[in-house]
mmCIF file of the N, C-alpha and C atoms, coordinates in Angstrom:
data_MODEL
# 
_entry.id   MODEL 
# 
loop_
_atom_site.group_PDB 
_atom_site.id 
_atom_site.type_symbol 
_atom_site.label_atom_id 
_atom_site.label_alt_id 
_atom_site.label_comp_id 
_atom_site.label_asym_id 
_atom_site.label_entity_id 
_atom_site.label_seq_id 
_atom_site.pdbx_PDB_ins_code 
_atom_site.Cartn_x 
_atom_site.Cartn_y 
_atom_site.Cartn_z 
_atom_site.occupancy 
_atom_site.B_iso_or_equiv 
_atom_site.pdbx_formal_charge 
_atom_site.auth_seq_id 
_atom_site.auth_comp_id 
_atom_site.auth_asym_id 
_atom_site.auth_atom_id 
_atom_site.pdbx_PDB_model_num 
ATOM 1   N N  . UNK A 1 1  ? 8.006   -7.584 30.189  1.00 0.00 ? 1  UNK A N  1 
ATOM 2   C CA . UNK A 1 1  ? 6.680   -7.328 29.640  1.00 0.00 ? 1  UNK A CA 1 
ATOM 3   C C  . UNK A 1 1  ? 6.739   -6.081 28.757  1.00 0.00 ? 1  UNK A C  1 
ATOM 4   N N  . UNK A 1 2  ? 5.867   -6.258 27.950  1.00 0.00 ? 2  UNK A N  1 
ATOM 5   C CA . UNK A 1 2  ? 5.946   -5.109 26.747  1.00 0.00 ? 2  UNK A CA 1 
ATOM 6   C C  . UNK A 1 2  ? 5.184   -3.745 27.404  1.00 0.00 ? 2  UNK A C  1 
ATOM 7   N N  . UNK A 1 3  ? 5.329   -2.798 27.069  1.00 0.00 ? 3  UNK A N  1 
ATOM 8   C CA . UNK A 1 3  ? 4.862   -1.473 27.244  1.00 0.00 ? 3  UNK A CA 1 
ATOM 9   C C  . UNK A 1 3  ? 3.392   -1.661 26.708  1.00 0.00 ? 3  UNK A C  1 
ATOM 10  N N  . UNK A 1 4  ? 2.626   -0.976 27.470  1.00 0.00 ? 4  UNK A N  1 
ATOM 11  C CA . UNK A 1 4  ? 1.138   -0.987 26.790  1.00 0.00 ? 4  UNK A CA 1 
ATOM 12  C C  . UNK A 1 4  ? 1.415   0.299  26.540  1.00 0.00 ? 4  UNK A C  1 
ATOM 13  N N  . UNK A 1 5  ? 0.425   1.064  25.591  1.00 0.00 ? 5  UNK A N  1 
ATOM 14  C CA . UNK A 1 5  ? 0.227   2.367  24.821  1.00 0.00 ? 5  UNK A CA 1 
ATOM 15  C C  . UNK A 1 5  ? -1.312  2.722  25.085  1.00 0.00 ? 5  UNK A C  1 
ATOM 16  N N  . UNK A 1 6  ? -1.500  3.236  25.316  1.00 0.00 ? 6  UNK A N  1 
ATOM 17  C CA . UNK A 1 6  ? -3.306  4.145  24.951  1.00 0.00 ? 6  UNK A CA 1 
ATOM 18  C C  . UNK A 1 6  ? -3.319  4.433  24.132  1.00 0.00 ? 6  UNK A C  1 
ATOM 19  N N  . UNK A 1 7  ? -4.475  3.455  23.221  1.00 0.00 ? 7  UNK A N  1 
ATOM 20  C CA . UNK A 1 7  ? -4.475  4.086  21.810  1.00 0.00 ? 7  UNK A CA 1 
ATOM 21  C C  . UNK A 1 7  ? -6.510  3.999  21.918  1.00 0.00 ? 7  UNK A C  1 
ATOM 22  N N  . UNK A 1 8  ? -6.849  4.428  20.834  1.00 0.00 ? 8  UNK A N  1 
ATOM 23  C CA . UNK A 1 8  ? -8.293  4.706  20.798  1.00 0.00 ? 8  UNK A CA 1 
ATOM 24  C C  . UNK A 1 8  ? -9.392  3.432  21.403  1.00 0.00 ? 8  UNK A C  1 
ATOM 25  N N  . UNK A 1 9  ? -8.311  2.022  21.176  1.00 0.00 ? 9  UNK A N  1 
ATOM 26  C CA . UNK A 1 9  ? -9.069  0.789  21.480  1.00 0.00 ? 9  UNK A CA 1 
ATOM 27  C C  . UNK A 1 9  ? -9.281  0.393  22.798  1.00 0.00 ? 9  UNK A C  1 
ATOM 28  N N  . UNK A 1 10 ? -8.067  1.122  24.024  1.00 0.00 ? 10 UNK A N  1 
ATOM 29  C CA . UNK A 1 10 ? -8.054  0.480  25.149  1.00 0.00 ? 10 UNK A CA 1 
ATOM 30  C C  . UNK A 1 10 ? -6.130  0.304  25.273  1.00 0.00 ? 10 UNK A C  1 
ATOM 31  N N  . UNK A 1 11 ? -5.850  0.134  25.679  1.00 0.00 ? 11 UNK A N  1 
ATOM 32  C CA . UNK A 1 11 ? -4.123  -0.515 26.324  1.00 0.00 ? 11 UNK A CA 1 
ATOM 33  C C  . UNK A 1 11 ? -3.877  -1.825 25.473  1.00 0.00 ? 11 UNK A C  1 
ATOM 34  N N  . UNK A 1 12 ? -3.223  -0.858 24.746  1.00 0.00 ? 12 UNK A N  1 
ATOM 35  C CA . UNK A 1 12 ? -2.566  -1.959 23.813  1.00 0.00 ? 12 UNK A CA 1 
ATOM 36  C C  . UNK A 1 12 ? -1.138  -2.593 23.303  1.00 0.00 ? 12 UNK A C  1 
ATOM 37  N N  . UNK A 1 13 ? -0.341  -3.622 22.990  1.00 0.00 ? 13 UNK A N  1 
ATOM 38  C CA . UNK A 1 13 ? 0.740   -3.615 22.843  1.00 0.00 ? 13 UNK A CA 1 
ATOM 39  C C  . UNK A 1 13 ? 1.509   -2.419 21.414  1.00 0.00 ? 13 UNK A C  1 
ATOM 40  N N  . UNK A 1 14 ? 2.566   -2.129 21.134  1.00 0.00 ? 14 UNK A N  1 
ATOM 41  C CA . UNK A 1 14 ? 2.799   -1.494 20.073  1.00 0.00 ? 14 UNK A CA 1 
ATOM 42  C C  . UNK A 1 14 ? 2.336   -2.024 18.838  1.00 0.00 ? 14 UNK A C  1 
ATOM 43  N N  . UNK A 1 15 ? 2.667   -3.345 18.234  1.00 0.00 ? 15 UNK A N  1 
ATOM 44  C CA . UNK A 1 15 ? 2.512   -3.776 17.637  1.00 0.00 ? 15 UNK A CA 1 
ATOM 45  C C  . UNK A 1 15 ? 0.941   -3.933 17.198  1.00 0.00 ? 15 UNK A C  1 
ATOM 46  N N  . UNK A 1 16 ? 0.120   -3.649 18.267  1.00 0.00 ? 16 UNK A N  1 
ATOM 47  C CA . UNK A 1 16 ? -1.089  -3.693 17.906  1.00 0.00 ? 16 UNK A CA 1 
ATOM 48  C C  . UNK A 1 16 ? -1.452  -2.305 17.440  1.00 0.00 ? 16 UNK A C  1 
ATOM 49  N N  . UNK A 1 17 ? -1.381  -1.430 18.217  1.00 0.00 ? 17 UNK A N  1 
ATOM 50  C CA . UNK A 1 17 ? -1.191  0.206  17.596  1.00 0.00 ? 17 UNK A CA 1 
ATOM 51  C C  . UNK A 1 17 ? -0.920  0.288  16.385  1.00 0.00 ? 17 UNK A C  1 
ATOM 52  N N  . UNK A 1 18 ? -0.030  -0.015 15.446  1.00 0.00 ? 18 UNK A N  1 
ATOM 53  C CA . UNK A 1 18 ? 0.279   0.121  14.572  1.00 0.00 ? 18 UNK A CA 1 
ATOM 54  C C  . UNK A 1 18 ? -0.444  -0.447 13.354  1.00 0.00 ? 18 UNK A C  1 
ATOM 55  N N  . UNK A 1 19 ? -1.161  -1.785 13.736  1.00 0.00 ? 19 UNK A N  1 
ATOM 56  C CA . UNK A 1 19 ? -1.885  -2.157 13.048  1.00 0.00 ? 19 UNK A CA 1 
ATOM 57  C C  . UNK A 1 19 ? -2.869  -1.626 13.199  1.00 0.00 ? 19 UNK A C  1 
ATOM 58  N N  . UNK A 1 20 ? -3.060  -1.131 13.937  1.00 0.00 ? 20 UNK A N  1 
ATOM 59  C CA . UNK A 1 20 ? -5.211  -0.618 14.176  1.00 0.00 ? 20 UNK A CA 1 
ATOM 60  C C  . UNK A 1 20 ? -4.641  0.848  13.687  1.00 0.00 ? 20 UNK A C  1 
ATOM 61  N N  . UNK A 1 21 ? -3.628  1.544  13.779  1.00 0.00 ? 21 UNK A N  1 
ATOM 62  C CA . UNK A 1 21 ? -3.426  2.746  12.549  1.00 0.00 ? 21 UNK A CA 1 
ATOM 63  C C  . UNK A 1 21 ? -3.491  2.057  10.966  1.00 0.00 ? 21 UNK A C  1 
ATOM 64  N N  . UNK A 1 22 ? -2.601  1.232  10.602  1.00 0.00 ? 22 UNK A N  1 
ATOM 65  C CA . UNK A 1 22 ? -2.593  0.763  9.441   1.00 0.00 ? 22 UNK A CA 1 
ATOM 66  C C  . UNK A 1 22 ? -3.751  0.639  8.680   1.00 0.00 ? 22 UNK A C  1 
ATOM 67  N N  . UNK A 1 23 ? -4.722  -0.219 9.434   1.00 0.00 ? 23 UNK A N  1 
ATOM 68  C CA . UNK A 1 23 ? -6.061  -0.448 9.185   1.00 0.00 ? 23 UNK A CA 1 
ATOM 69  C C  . UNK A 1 23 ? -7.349  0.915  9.144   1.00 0.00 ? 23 UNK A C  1 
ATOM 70  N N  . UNK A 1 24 ? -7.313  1.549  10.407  1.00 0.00 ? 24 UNK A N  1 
ATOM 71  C CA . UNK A 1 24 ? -8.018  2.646  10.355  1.00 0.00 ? 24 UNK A CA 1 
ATOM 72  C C  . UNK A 1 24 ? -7.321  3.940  8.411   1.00 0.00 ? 24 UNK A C  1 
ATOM 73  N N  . UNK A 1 25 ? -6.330  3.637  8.331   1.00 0.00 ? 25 UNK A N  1 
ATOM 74  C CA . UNK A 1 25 ? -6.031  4.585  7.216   1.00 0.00 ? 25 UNK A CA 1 
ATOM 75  C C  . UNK A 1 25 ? -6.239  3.575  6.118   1.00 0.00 ? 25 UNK A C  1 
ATOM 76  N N  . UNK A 1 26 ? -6.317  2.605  5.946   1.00 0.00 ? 26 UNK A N  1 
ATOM 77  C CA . UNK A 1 26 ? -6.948  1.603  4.771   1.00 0.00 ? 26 UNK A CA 1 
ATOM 78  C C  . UNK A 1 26 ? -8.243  1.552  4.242   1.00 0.00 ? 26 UNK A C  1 
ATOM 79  N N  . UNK A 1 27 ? -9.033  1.420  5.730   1.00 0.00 ? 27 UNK A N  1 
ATOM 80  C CA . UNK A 1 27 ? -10.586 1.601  5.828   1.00 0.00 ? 27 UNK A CA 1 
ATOM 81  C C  . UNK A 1 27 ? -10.985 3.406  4.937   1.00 0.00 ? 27 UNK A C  1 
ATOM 82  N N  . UNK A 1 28 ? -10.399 4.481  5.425   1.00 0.00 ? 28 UNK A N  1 
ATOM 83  C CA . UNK A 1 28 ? -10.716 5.843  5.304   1.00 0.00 ? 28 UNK A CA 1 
ATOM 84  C C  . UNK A 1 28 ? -10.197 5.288  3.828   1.00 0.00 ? 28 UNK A C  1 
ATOM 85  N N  . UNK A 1 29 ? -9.120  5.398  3.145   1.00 0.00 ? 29 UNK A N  1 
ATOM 86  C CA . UNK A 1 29 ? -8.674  5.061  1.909   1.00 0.00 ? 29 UNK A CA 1 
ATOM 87  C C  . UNK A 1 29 ? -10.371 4.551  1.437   1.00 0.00 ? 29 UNK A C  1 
ATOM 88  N N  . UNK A 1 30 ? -10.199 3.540  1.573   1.00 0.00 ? 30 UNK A N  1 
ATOM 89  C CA . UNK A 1 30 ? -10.994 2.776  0.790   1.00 0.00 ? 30 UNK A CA 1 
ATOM 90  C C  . UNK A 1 30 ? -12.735 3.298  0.764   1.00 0.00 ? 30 UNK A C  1 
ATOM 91  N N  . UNK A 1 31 ? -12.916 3.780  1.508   1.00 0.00 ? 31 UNK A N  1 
ATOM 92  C CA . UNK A 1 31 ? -14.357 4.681  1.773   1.00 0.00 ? 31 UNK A CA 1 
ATOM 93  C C  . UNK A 1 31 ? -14.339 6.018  0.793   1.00 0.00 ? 31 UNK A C  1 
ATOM 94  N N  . UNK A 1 32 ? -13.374 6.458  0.967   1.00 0.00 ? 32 UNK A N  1 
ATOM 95  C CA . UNK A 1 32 ? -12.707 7.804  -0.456  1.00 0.00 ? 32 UNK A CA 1 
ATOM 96  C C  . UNK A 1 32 ? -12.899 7.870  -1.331  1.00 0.00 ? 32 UNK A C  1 
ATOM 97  N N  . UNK A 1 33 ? -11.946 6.503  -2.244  1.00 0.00 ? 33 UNK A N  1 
ATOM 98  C CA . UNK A 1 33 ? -12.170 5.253  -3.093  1.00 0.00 ? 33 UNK A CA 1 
ATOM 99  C C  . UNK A 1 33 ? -13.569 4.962  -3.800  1.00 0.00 ? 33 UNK A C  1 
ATOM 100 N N  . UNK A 1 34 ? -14.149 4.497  -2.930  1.00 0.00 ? 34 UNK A N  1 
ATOM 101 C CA . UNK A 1 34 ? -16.223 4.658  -3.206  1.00 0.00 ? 34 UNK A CA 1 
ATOM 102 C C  . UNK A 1 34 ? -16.507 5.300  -3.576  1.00 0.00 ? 34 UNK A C  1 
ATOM 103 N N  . UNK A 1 35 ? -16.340 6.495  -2.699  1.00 0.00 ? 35 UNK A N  1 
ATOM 104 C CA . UNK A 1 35 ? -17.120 7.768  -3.135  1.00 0.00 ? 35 UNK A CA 1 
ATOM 105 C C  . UNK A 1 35 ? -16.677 8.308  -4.126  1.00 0.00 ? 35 UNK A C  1 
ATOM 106 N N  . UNK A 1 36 ? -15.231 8.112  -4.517  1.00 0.00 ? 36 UNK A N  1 
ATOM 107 C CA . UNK A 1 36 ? -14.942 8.872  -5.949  1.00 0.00 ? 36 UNK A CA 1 
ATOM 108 C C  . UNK A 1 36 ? -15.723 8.148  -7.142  1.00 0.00 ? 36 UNK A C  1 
ATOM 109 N N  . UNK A 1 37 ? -15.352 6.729  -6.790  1.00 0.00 ? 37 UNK A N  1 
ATOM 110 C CA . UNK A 1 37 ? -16.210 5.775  -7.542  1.00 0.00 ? 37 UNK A CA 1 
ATOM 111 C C  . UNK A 1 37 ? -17.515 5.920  -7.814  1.00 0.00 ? 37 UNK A C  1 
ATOM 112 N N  . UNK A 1 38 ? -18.099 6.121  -7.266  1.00 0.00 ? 38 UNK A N  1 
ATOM 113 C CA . UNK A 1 38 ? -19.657 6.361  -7.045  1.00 0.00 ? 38 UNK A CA 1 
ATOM 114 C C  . UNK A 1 38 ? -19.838 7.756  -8.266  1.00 0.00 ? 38 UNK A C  1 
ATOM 115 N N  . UNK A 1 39 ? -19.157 8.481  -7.755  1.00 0.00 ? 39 UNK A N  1 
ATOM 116 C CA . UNK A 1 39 ? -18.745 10.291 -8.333  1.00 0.00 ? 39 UNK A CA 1 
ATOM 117 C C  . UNK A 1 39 ? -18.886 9.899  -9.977  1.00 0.00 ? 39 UNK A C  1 
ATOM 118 N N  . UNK A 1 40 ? -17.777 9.301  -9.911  1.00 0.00 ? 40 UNK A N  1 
ATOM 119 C CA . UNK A 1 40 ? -17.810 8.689  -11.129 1.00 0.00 ? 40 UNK A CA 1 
ATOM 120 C C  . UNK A 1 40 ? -18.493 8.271  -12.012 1.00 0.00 ? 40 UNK A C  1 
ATOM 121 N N  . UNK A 1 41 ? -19.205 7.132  -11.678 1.00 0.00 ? 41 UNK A N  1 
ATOM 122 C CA . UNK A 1 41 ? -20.175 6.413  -12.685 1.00 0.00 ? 41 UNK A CA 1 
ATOM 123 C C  . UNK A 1 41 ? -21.785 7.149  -12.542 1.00 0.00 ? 41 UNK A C  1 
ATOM 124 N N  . UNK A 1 42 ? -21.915 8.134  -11.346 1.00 0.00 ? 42 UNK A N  1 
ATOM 125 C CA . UNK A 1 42 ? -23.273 8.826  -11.857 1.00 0.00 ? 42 UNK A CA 1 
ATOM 126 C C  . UNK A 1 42 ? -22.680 9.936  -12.948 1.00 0.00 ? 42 UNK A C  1 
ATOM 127 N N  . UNK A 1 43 ? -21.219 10.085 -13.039 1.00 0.00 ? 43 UNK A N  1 
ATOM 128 C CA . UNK A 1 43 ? -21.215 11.386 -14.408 1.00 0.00 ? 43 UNK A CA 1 
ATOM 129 C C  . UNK A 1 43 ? -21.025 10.587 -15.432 1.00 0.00 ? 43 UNK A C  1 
ATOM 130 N N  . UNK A 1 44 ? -20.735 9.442  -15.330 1.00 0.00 ? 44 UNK A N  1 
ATOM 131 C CA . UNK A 1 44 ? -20.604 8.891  -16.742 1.00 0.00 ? 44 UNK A CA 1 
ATOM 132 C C  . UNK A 1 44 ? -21.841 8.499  -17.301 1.00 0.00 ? 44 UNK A C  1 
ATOM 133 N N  . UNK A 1 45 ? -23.112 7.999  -16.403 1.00 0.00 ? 45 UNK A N  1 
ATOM 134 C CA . UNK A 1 45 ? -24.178 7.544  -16.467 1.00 0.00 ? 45 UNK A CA 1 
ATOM 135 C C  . UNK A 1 45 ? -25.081 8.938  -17.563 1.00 0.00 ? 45 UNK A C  1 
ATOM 136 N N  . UNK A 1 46 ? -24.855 10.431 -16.477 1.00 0.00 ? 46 UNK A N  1 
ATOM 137 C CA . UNK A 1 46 ? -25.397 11.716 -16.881 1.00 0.00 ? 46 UNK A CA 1 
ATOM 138 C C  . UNK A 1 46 ? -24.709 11.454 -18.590 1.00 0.00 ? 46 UNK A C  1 
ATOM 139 N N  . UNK A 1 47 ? -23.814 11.306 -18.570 1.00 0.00 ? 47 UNK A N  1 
ATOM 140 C CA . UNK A 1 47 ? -23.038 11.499 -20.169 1.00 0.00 ? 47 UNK A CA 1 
ATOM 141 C C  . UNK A 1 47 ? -23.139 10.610 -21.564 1.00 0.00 ? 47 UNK A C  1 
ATOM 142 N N  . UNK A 1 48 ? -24.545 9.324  -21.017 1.00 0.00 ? 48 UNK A N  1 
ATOM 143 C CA . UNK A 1 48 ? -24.409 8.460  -21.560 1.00 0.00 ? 48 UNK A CA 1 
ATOM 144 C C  . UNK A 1 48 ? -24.959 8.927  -23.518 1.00 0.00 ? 48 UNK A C  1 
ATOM 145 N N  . UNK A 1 49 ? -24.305 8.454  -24.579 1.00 0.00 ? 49 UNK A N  1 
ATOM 146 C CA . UNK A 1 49 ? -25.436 8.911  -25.118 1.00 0.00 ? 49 UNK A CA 1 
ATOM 147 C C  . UNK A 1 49 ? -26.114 7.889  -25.733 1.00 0.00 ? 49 UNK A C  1 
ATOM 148 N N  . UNK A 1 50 ? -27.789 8.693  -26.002 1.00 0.00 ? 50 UNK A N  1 
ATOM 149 C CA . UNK A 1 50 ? -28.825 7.489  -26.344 1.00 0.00 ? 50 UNK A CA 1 
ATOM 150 C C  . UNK A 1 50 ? -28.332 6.442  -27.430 1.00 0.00 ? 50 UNK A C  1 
# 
């Protein structure tokens, strides 16, 4: 039987650990991502000219 790990979800196999890291740093990525995005198009919006 495989080793379980304590990870934030509950007792999990490794292989699952690794994915629920993979994912948790994809999700944060991609939320970043937005917000720069977002950052973005309200200064381009401010810059528009008439």
């Amino acid at each position: 039987m495989v080793g379980m790990i304590n990870s934030k979800y509950g007792y999990e196999p490794p292989e699952w650990v690794q994915v629920d890291d993979w994912l948790d740093k994809w999700c944060k990525d991609k939320k970043r991502c937005e917000k720069k995005r977002r950052k973005q198009h309200a200064k381009d919006k401010k810059m528009s000219l008439p």
